[in-house]
N, C-alpha and C positions, 0 to 999 in steps of 0.2 A: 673684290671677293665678297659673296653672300656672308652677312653679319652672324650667322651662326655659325655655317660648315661648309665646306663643299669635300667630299670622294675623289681621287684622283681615280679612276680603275684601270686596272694592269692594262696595257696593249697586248691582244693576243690574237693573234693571227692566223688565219684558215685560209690554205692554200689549196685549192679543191679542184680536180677536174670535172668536164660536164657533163659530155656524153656519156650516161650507162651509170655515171655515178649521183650527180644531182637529177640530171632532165634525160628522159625518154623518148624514143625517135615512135613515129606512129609503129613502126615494127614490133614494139615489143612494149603493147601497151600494157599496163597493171592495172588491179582490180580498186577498185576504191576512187573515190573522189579526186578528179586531175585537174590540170588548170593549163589550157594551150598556153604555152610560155615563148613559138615561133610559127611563124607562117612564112609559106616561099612558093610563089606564082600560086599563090590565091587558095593552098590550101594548109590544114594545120598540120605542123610538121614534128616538133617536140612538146614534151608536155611536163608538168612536173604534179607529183602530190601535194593534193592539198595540206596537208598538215605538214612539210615540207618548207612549202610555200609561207603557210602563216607562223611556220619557226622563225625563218630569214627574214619577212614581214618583220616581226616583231622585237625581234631583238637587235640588242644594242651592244652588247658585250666582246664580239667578234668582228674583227676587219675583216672582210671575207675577200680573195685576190683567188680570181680562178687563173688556173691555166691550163690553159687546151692547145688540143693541136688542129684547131680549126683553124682558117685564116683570117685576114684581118675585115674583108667581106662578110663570113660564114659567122664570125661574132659579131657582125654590125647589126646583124637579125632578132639578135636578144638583148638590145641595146635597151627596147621595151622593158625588157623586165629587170636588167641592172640595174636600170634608174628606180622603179617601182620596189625594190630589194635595197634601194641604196647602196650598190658595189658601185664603186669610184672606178678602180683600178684593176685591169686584165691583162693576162700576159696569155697572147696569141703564136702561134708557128709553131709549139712547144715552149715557149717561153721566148723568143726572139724579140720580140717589138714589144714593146708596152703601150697601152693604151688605157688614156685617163679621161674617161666618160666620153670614150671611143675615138678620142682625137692623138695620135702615133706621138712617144715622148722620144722626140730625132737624140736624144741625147743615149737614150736604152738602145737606141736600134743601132747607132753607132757605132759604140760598147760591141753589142754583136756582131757589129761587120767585122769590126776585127776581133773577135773571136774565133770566127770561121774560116778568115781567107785563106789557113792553111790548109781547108780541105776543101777549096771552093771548085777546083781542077776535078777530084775526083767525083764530086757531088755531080758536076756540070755532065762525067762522064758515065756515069750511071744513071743519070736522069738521060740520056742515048739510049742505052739500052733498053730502060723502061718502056719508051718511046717506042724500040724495036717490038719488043713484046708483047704489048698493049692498043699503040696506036694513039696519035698526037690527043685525040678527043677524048683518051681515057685520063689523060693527068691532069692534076690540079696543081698550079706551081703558084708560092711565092721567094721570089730567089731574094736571094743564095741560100735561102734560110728550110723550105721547106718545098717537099713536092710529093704527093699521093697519089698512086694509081686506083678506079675502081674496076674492078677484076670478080668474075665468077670463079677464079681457081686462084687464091691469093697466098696459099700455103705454098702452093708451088711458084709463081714467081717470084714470093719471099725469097725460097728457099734458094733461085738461080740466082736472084741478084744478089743476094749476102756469098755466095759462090765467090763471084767476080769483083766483088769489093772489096777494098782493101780496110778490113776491121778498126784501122788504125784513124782514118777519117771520117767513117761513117757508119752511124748506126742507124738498123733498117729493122723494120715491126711489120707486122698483119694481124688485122682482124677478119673479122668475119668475111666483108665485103672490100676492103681495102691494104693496099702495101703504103706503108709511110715511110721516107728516106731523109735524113737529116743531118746534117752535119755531128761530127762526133764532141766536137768543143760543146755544144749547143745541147740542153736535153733541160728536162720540167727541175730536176735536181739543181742544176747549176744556175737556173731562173731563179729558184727558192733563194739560193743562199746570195745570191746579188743583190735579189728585192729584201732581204733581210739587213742587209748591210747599211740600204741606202734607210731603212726604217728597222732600226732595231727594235727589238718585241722584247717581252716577258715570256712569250712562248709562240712556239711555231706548231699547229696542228696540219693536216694534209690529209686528203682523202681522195683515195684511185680504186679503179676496177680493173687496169690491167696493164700489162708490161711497163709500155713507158713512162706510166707512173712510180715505177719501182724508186728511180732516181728521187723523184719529187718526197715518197716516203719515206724514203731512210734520213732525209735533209730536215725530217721534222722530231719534233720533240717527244710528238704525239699524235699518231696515225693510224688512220680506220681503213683496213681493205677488208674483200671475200675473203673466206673459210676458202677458199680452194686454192686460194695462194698461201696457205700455211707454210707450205716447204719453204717456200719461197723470200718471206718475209720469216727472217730470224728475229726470237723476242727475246735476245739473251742481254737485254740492255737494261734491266729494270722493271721489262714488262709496260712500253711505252705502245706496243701495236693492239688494237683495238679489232678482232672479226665482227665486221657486221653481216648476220647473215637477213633472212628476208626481203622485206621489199629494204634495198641498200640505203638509200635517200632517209626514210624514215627512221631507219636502225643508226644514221650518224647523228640525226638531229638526238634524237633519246640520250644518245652518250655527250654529246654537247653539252644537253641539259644538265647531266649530274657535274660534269666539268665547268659550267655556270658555277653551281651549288660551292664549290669547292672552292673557286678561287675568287669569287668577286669579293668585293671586301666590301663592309658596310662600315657608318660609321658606330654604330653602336658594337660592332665586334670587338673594337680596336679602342675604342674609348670609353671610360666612364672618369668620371669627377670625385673626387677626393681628398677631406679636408687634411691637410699635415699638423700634426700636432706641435704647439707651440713655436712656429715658425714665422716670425713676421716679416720676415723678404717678399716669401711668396704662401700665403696661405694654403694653398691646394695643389692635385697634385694630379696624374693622371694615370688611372689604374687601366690596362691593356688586358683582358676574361681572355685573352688568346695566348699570351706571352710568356704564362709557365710563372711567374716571378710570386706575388701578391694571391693568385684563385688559383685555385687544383683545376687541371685542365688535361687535357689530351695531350702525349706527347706527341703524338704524331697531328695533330692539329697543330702545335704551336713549329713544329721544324717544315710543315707543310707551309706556314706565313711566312717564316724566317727562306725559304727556299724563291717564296715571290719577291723579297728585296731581293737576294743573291742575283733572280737574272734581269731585276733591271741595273745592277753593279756590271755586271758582268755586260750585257749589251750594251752600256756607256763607255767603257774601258774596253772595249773589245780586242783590241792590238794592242791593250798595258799589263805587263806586269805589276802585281797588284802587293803591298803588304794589306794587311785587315787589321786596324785594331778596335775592340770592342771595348764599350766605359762597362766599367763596375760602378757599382755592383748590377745592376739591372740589366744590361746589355750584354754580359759575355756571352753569355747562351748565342745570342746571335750572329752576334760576331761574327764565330767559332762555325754556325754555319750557315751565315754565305762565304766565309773559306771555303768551306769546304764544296757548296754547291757550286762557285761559281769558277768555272775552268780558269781562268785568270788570273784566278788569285795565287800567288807564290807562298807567301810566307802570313803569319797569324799572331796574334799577342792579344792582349786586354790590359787596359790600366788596371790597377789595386793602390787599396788603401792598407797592406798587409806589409808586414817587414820580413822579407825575405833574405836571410842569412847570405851575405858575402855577395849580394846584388849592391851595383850602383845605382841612381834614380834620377829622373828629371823631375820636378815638381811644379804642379800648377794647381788651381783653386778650381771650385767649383760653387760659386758663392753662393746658390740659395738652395744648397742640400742640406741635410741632417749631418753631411758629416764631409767638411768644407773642402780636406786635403785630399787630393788623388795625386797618384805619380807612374812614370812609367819606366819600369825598370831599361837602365842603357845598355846593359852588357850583351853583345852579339851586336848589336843598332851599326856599328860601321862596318860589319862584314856585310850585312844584310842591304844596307841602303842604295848603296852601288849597283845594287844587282834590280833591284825595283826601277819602273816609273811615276809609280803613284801610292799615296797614304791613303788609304777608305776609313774613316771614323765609323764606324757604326754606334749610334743610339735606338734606346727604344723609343724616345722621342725629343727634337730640338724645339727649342723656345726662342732665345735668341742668339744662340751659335758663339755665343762668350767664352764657353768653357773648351771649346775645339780651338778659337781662334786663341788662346795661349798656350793650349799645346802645341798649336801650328808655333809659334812666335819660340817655344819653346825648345822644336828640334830645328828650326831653325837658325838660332842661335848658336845651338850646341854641335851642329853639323853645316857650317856653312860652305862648305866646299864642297857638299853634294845639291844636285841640281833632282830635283824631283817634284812630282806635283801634289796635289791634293784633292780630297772629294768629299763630301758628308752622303750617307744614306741612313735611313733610320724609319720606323715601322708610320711614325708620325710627325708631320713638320708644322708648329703653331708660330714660328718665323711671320712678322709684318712683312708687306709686300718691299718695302724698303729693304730691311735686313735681306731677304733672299734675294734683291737684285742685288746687293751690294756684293754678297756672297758671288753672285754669278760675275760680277765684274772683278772681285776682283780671281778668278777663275779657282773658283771653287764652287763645282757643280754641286747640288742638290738634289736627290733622288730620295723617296718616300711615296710610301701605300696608301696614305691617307694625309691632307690638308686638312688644317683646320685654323679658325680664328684667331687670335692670342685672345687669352684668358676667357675660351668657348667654354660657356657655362657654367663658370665659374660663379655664378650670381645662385647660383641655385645650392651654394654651399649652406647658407644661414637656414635654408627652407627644411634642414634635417635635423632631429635629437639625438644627441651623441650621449653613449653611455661608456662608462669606465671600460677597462679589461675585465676579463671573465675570472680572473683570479689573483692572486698576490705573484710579485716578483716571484722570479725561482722555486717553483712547485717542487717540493721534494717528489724523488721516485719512489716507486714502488717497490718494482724486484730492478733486477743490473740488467736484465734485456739477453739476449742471445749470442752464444759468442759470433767475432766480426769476422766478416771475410778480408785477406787483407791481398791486395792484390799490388804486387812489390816490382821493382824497376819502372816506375812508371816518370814521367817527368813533370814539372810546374809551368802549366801553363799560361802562366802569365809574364814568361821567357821570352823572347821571338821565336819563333820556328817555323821549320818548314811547314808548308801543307801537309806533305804527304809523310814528313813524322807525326803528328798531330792527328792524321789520318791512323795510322799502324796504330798508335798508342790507344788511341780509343778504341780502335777495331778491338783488340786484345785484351782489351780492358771490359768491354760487354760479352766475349767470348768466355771468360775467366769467371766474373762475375755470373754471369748467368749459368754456369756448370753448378754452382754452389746453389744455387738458390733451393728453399726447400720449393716442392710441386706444390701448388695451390691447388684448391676444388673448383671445377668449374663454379664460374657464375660469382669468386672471389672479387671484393675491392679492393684493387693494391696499391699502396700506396708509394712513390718513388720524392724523397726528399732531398734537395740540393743542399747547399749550407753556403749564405752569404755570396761569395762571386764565384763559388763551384758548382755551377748547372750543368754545363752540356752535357759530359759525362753522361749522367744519372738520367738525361732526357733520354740519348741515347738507347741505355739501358729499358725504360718504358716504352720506347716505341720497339723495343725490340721483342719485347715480351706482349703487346700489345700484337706483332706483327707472326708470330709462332701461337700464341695463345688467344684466337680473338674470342674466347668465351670468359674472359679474364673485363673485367673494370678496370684500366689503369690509371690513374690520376699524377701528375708531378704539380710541384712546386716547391719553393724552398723559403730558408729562414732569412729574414732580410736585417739589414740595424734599423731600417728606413720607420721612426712612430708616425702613425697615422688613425686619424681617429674611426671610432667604430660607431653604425648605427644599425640598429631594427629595423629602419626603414624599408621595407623589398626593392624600393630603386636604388640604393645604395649600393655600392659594389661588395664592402666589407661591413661582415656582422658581430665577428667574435675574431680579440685579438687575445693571444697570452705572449705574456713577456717571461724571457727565457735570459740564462746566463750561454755563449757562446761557445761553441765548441774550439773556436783559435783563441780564446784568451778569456783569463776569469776576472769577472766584472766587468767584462763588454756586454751590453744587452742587445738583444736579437726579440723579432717579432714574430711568431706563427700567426698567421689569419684565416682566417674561415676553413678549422680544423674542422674534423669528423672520423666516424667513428670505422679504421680497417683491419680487415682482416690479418695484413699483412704489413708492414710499413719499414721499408728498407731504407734507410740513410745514410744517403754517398759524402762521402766529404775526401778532403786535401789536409784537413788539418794535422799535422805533424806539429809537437804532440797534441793528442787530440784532449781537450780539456776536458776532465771527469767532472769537475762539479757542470757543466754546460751539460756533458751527457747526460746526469741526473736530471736536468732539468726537463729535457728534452722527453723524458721517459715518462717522467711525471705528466707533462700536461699529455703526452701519446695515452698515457694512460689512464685520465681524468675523461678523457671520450671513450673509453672500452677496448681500444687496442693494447693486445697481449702480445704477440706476436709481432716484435721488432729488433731490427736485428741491422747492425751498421755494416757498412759496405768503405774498406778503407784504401782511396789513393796514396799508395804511398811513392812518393819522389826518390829519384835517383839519387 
């Protein structure tokens, strides 16, 4: 491993057809700069745009896997420019054979034999007809899998031979100049989700121009067709279908690009270095500008990272039922959602260092944090376990996996008549290359956005001047702040639960909360505060207000126990800390860092009862930067 870092980046996957949608036949040349991309008996026959061209050229970001309904000849023609693109992998006939730098993978095409053989009768028997209609010289076959007539009237042969065919085996298209007839088992959709299986992704993108691409579309995450298949392509899923209109080629590369922007992870996004205060285990620490936790950030930036672990969880465990638990304090936020992103996951929890009235606990250590004891409440743990195949730890970053392997050892112990597995994921892995085999041996996978060294950059702790907090312990308040909204029957999430209660509860909880809010003025900074290992919620809430309001500033983060020192320095991550009394208990200290000055500043908390001298505090330092307008937003538990 490179002695400083090395970037893992998500695997994201682009399943594209050709004709009409990347490369253009001489029939329908476009204006602008092209680049002959096939020749056939000695003249230029498709072409592509240049800046098309020097997209897929250049980039590296994207698996790109076409699939066409050319044959396994008719793509052997652009064999030139896959290599020159660096596409490895082609799925031809509609998706039937696979071809890996044009040599047939007998293992895919197999697969597809028997796929098809139950409509190989009718296929064989309308490829007759065709015959009759057209004449032996008009078809193109590669059997069983595919056969195309070309026709100067192909709406109407379409339309006799979909007549006479039995829907139930076969599905039959036309374009412009041709009828295509294909087994029904068989289509560009059911190609997608095979080759997805055999190579799970972080995402599936797809881009068609017409019908039999529909399958291939809907089988992606995220998919670019024509404005004129609106009707046709429904976007009631999230808003995952992308119209490109123009030249088409050019218009998916542009949306590519922003989709680059968005998900490639760098390592500077994901990490900066951080001294820990008085801490001689491990002096430093590693502060994440994306993560919500330590910097005010976006909320919908930090659930948009938290959704790229979800689907590499999710695509590891594909066939598992998943529990999720997230560590406190830094990790619930994410935890909570890849639950929630990732279709697999069942049920959800987080550890705490909180005492939760009338809970049992398992207990284990976390030896070189600020605050040693973590535990995980047991109560629900033996309805629940039964029902899972696997544990997913999530952290916001593993070091050396000490503190999962005695929780492993922990439910272990305490449930040993359940048989289930295990997995770590986490946003950053600084694991020795020993520790994470040893992990993979002993079968607990690893998954993570970003690798990095043990102890990366950590030399560059001494090279900064650290100055005190900005003010004394427990800043008295001002005035008492605004009354709270309190938002009642809600439940403790650091319970086990379902997904999809966890789901409802929050749902209702940023529906409820957001009714109350006062209206801000355009162009407002508002501020959305968590408190200790109550994040998601409150993220929730900013990206929602962020997603109704985008003329709105939203910022989240929350209050942590975790002391860390503060510097001036502009490469430092943190400038200015106040130390605060806590809102779950008086004379616990909590940190705010790199506070600032908002208009608005709502803070979500769990705490039952909520501590007034911590609230004072809270108000004090909110108030010591100029915010006036604050006003608590209260989970209250069932």
């Amino acid at each position: 491993m490179n002695e400083n870092y090395h970037a893992v980046n998500p695997t994201v996957l682009f399943f594209t057809d050709l004709d009409g949608t990347l490369i253009f036949s001489r029939r329908h040349l476009l204006l602008g700069p092209l680049r002959c991309v096939e020749e056939f008996r000695g003249s230029m026959q498709s072409f592509m745009t240049e800046l098309t061209w020097r997209f897929f050229r250049e980039q590296e970001f994207f698996t790109v896997i076409p699939i066409t309904m050319r044959t396994t000849a008719q793509y052997r023609r652009l064999l030139p420019m896959a290599r020159a693109l660096h596409w490895e992998d082609v799925l031809v006939c509609g998706g039937a054979k696979l071809l890996h730098h044009g040599i047939e993978d007998p293992a895919w095409t197999e697969e597809s034999l028997c796929l098809c053989e139950p409509n190989r009768a009718e296929w064989e028997r309308v490829r007759r007809l065709a015959v009759e209609q057209a004449g032996e010289a008009a078809i193109v076959t590669e059997a069983p899998f595919l056969f195309y007539l070309k026709t100067d009237q192909p709406e109407k042969i379409c339309t006799y031979l979909k007549q006479e065919a039995d829907p139930q085996h076969l599905q039959i298209f036309c374009d412009a100049r041709k009828v295509y007839v294909l087994p029904a088992s068989l289509d560009k959709g059911e190609a997608l989700a095979r080759y997805r299986r055999r190579h799970p992704a972080l995402l599936a993108l797809a881009a068609g121009d017409s019908e039999p691409d529909f399958t291939m579309l809907r089988q992606a995450d995220i998919r670019f067709c024509l404005p004129k298949w609106k009707d046709s392509m429904d976007n009631d899923d999230g808003g995952n279908t992308i119209f490109c209109g123009e030249i088409f080629s050019d218009a998916i590369t542009e949306e590519m690009r922003k989709i680059m922007e968005l998900y490639e992870i760098r390592c500077g996004d994901l990490v900066r270095v951080a001294k820990r205060e008085n801490n001689t285990k491990r002096s430093y620490l590693y502060v994440n500008p994306r993560q919500g936790k330590h910097m005010p950030v976006s909320p919908s930036s930090s659930l948009t990272l938290f959704r790229l672990l979800a689907a590499r969880v999710e695509a590891r465990y594909r066939n598992e039922r998943l529990l999720i638990i997230g560590f406190a304090e830094t990790a619930t936020a994410i935890g909570f959602a890849v639950a929630e992103a990732a279709e697999n996951a069942a049920f959800v929890m987080s550890t705490t260092r909180e005492n939760i009235p009338g809970e049992e606990y398992l207990f284990f250590s976390e030896s070189h944090s600020h605050a040693t004891e973590q535990r995980l409440v047991r109560n629900h743990l033996e309805e629940v376990l039964p029902q899972i195949d696997r544990v997913v730890f999530v952290e916001d970053e593993v070091t050396t996996g000490n503190t999962i392997r005695k929780l492993i050892h922990a439910l272990q112990e305490e449930f040993p008549e359940e048989s289930f597995s295990f997995g770590i994921a986490s946003l950053v892995n600084s694991m020795t290359d020993n520790r994470l085999q040893k992990m993979e041996a002993d079968s607990i996978p690893c998954d993570y956005l970003l690798r990095i060294s043990p102890e990366y950059h950590s030399e560059w702790i001494p090279r900064y001047t650290y100055r005190s907090p900005v003010d004394a312990l427990f800043p008295p308040a001002g005035t008492p702040g605004q009354p709270a909204i309190e938002i009642s029957d809600c439940a403790n999430l650091r319970v086990v639960r379902a997904k999809s209660e966890m789901h409802q509860l929050c749902e209702r909880f940023v529906a409820e909360a957001a009714a109350q809010l006062e209206k801000p003025s355009s162009g407002e900074h508002i501020l959305i505060l968590g408190t200790e290992e109550f994040m998601y919620p409150g993220m929730l809430l900013g990206r929602y207000l962020e997603k109704v309001r985008p003329d709105l500033n939203v910022s989240f983060h929350a209050l942590t126990r975790s002391p860390i020192e503060v510097s001036g320095d502009p490469d430092y991550p943190l400038h200015l800390r106040n130390c605060l009394n806590s809102l779950y208990e008086d004379g616990r200290v909590n940190y705010i860092y790199n506070l600032d000055f908002y208009q608005q500043v709502y803070v979500v908390t769990d705490a039952e009862p909520l501590c007034e001298a911590g609230w004072e505090s809270l108000l004090g330092a909110l108030e010591a930067y100029g915010s006036k307008k604050i006003r608590r937003i209260l989970w209250r538990n069932e």
